[in-house]
C-alpha positions in Angstrom: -61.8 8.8 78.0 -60.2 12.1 76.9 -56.9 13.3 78.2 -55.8 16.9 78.3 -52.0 17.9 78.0 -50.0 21.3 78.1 -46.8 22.3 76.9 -45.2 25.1 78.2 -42.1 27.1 76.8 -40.6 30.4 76.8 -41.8 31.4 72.9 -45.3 28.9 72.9 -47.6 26.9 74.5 -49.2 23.6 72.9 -52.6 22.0 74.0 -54.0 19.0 73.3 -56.6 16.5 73.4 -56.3 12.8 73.2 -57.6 9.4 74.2 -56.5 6.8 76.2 -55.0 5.1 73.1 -52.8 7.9 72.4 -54.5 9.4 69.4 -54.8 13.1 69.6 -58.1 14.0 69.2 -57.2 18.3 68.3 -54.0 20.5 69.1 -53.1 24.1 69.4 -50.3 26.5 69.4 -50.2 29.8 70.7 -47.1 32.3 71.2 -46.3 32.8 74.5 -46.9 36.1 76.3 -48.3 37.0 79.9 -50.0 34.5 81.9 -53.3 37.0 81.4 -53.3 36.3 78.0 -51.9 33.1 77.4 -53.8 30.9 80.5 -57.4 32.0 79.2 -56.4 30.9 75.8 -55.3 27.4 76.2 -58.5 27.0 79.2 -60.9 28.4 76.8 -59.3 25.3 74.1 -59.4 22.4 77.0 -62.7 23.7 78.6 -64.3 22.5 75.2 -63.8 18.5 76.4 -64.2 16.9 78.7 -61.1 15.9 80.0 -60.6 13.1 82.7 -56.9 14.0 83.4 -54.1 16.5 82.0 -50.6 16.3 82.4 -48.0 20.0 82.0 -44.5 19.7 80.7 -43.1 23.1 81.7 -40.2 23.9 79.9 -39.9 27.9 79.4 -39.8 31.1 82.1 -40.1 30.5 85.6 -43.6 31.6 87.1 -45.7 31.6 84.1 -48.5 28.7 85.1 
């Protein structure tokens, strides 16, 4: 089973992709910009698994996912 997870802040974003066990399976980090650029990155990253759940921490501006 592979989980999804997203990070959000107000200078980056993190994705990643682990299993059920914890273990991350790959991660990214990209700067935060505008959701037109920043959203297709980190779907274009988690659309390469296939991810059973994802969980969001959303930590930076207001509005931006």
């Amino acid at each position: 089973m592979l989980l999804g997870a997203i990070e959000t802040g107000g200078t980056k974003f993190v994705a990643a992709v682990g299993n059920e066990h914890g273990e991350v399976i790959e991660e990214i980090t990209i700067p935060t910009t505008t959701p037109d650029e920043t959203m297709p990155k980190i779907l274009q990253f988690l659309n390469q698994y296939k991810i059973e759940g994802i969980g969001v921490g959303s930590f930076g501006p207001r509005g931006l996912v």
